[in-house]
C-alpha positions as CSV (number, residue, x, y, z in Angstrom):
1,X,0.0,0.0,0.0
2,X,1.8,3.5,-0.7
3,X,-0.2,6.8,-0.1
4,X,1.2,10.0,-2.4
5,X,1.5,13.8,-1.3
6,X,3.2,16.8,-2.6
7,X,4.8,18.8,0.4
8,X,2.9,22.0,1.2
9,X,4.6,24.8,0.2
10,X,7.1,23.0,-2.6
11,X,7.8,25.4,-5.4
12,X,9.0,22.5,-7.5
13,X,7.4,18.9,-8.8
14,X,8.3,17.3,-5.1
15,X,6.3,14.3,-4.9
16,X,6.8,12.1,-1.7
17,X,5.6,7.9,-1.8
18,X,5.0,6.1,1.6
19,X,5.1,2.5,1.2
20,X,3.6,0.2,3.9
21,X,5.1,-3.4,3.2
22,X,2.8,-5.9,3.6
23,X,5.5,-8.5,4.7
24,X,8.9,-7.9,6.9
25,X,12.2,-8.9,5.9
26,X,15.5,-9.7,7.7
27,X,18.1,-6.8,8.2
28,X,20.4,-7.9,6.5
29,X,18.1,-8.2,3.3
30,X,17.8,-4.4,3.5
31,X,20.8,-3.4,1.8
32,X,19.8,-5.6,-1.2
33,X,16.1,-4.2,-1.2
34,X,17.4,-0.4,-1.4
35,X,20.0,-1.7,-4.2
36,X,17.1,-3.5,-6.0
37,X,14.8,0.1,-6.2
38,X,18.3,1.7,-7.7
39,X,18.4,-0.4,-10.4
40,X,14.6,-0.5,-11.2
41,X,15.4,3.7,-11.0
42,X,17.7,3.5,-13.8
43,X,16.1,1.1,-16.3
44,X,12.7,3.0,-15.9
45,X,14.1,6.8,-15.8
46,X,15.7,5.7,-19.1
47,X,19.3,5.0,-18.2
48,X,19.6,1.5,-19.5
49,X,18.3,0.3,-22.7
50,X,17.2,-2.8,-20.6
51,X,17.5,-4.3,-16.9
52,X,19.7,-3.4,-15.1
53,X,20.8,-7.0,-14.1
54,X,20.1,-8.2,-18.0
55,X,22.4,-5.3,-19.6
56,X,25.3,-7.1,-17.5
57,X,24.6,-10.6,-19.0
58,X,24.2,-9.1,-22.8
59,X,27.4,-7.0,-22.4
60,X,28.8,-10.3,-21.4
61,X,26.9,-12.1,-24.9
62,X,28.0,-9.4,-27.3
63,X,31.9,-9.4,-26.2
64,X,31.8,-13.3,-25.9
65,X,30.4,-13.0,-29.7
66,X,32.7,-10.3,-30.8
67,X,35.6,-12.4,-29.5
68,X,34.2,-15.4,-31.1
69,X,33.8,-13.7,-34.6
70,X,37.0,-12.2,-34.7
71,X,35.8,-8.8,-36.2
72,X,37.5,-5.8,-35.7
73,X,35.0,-3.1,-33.7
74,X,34.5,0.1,-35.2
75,X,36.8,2.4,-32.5
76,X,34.2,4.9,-32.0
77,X,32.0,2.2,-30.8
78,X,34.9,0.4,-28.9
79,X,35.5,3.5,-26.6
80,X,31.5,4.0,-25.8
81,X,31.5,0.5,-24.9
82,X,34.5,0.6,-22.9
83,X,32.6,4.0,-20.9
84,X,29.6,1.7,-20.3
85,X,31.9,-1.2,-18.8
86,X,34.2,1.0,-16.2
87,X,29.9,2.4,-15.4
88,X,28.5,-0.8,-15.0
89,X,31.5,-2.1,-12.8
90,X,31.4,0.9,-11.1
91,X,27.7,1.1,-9.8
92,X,28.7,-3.0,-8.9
93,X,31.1,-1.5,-6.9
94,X,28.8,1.2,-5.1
95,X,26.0,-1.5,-4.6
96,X,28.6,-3.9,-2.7
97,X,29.9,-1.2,-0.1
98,X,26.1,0.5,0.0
99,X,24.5,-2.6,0.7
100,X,27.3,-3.6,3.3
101,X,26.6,-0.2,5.0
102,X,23.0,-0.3,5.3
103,X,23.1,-3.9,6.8
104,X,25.1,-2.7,9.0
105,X,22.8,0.5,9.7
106,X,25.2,3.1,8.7
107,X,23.5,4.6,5.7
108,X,20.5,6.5,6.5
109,X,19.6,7.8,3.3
110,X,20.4,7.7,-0.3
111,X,19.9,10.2,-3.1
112,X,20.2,9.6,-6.7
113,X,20.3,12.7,-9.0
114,X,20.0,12.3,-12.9
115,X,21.4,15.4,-14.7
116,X,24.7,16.6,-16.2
117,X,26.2,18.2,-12.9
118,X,25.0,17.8,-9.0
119,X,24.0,21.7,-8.5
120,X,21.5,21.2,-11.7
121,X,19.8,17.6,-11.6
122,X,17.1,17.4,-14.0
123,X,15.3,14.7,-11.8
124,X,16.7,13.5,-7.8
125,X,15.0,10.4,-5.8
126,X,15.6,10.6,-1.8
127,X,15.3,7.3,0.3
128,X,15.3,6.9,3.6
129,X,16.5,3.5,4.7
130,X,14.4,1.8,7.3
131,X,16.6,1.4,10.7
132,X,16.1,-1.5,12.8
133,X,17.8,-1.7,16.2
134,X,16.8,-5.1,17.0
135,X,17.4,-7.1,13.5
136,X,15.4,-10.3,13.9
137,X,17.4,-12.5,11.3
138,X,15.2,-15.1,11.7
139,X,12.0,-13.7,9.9
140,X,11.8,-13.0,6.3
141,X,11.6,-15.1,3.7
142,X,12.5,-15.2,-0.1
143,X,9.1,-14.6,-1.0
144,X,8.9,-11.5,1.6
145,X,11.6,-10.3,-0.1
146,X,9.4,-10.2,-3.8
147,X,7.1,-8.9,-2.0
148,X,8.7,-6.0,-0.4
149,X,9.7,-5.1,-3.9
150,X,6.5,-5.6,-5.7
151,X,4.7,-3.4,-3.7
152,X,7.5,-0.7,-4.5
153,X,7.5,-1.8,-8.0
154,X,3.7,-0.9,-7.4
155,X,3.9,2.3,-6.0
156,X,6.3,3.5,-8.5
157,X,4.2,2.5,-11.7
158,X,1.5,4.6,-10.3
159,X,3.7,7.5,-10.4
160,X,5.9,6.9,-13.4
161,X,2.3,6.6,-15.6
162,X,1.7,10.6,-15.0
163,X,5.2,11.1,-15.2
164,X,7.6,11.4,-18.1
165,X,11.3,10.1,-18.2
166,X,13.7,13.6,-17.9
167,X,16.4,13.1,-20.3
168,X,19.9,13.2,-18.8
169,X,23.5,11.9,-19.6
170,X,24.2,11.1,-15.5
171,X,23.3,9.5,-12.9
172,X,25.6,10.7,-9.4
173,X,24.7,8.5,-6.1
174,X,25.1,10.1,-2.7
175,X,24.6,8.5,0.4
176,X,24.4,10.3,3.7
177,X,26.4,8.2,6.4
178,X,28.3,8.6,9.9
179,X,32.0,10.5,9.2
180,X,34.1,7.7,10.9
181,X,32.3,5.0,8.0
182,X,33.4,7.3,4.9
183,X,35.4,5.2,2.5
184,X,38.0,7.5,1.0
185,X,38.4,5.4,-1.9
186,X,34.9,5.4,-2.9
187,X,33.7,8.2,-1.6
188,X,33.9,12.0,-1.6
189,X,32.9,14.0,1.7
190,X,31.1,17.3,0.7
191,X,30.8,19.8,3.3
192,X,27.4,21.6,3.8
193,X,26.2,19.5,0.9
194,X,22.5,20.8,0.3
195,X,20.0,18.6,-1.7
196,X,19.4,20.5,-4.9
197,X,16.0,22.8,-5.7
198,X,16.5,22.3,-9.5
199,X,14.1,19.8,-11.3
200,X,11.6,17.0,-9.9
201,X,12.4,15.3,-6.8
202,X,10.9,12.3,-5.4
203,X,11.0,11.6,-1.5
204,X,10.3,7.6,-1.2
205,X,9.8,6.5,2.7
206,X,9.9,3.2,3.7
207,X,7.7,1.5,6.6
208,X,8.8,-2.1,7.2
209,X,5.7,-4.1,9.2
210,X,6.8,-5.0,13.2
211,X,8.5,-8.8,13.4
212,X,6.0,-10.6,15.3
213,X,8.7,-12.4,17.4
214,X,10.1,-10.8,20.8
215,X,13.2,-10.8,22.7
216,X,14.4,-10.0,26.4
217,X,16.7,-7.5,27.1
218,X,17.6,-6.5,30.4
219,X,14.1,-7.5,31.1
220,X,12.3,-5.6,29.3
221,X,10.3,-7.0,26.3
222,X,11.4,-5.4,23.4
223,X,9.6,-5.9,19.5
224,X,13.2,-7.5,17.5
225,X,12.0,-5.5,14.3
226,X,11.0,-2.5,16.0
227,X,11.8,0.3,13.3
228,X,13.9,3.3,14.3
229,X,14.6,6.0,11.9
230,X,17.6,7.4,13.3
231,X,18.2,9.6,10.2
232,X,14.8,12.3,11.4
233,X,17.6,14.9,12.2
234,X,18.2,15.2,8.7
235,X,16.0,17.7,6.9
236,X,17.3,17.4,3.3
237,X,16.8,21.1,2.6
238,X,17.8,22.5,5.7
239,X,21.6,19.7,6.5
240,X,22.8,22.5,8.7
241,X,20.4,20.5,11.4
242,X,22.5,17.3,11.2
243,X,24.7,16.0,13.6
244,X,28.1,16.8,12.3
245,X,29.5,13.2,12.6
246,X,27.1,12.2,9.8
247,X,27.9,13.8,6.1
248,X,26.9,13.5,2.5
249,X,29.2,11.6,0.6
250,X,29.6,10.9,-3.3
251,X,30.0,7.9,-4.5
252,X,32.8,7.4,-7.4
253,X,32.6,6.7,-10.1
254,X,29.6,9.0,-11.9
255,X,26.6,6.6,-14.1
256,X,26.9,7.2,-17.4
257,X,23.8,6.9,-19.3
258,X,23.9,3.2,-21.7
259,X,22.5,4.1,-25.2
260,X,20.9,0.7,-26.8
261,X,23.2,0.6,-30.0
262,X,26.2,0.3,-27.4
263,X,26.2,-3.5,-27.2
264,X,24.5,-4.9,-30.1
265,X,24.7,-8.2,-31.0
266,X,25.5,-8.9,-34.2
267,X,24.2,-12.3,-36.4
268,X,27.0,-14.6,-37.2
269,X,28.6,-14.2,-40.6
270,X,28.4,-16.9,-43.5
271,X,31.6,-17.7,-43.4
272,X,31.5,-18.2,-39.6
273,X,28.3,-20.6,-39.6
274,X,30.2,-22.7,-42.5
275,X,33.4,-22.9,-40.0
276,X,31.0,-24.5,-37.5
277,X,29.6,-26.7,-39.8
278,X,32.4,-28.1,-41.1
């Protein structure tokens, strides 16, 4: 179930989604839930000319074919497909560390902004991570975990049927997180980081049901999956109210948009069906 509002007072298209799951899921199957909406983000905002998950395995089909064919690839097309490679192992890279961070409840929020520079995103999706303080790894099953994604798969068909696709060459990830987890390698700290006013944002908050097991602590019965968003400090247009041991951080590399006539697989020739029937 996800309810829609537009924020009173938003002088922009600022549309927030609430989405109620109808099943729980383990902690450490969060991570790989928030990693899941990303890539559904950037097949249907137009970034990918297919899945997200399916590009990998055809870029894997076309080179295994080019190899196979021995043809020499036109060197304009060579370099673009080179680009989309270095992207495609990039964002693999970001999805490990985020998804190791938010199991480990040190991501509170991740923002992805389509546009040609960070200050002027044509289009920016916010999501705050559901925090769980007493991660019952016992619930949850496989098919919790479709269903935790169908009914954001759900909500967001709703929206993306009144909304059109922005075109843009970028996508930059940036994840807000506690100083001392910053990984230098991957990451760049920016100070006072604001979340941009320029083009459509949308706001997508996440409500996990309650586990229905309990646990004792100190005596005190305590719901395992009690969810507690420890990231309410954090007004994205006003960060000058956050703590300052957490900070906005971007993740390297930048997305570059896949076009579909990157990786196209090519029919075999004649003379390379005779060779195999010989």
């Amino acid at each position: 179930m996800a309810a829609y509002t537009k924020p009173a007072g938003a002088g922009r298209d600022h549309l927030d989604i609430n989405v109620a799951f109808t099943c729980t899921i383990s902690p450490d199957k969060i991570g790989k839930l928030i990693v899941e909406i990303v890539k559904y983000v950037l097949y249907e905002r137009e970034q990918l000319p297919m899945p997200y998950d399916d590009l990998k395995r055809h870029v894997e089909d076309v080179a295994q074919s080019q190899s196979a064919q021995k043809k020499a690839v036109n060197p304009f097309l060579q370099a673009k497909q080179r680009k989309a490679i270095t992207s495609l192992q990039g964002m693999d890279a970001i999805f490990s560390v985020a998804q190791d961070l938010i199991r480990e409840r040190k991501v509170t929020r991740v923002l992805l902004l389509f546009g040609a520079t960070v200050l002027s995103p044509v289009e920016s999706y916010l999501i705050r991570v559901p925090q769980r303080r007493h991660g019952c790894h016992s619930c949850g099953t496989a098919a919790g975990f479709r269903r935790c994604m169908l009914d954001v798969l759900e909500a967001f068909l709703r929206v993306d049927s009144t909304r059109k696709a922005a075109a843009a060459s970028k996508l930059t990830t940036f994840l807000l997180v506690r100083r001392e987890d910053v990984i230098l390698n991957l990451m760049d700290v920016k100070p006072g980081f604001v979340v941009p006013r320029k083009g459509s944002l949308t706001t997508l908050d996440l409500a996990l049901p309650p586990c229905p097991h309990d646990v004792l602590e100190d005596g005190l019965k305590v719901w395992s999956d009690a969810i507690q968003d420890v990231s309410t400090f954090a007004d994205e247009d006003a960060p000058q109210g956050c703590p300052e041991e957490f900070v906005w951080v971007q993740c390297k590399p930048v997305f570059l948009t896949v076009a579909a006539s990157t990786f196209v697989k090519e029919a075999p020739s004649d003379s390379s069906k005779n060779s195999l029937l010989r």
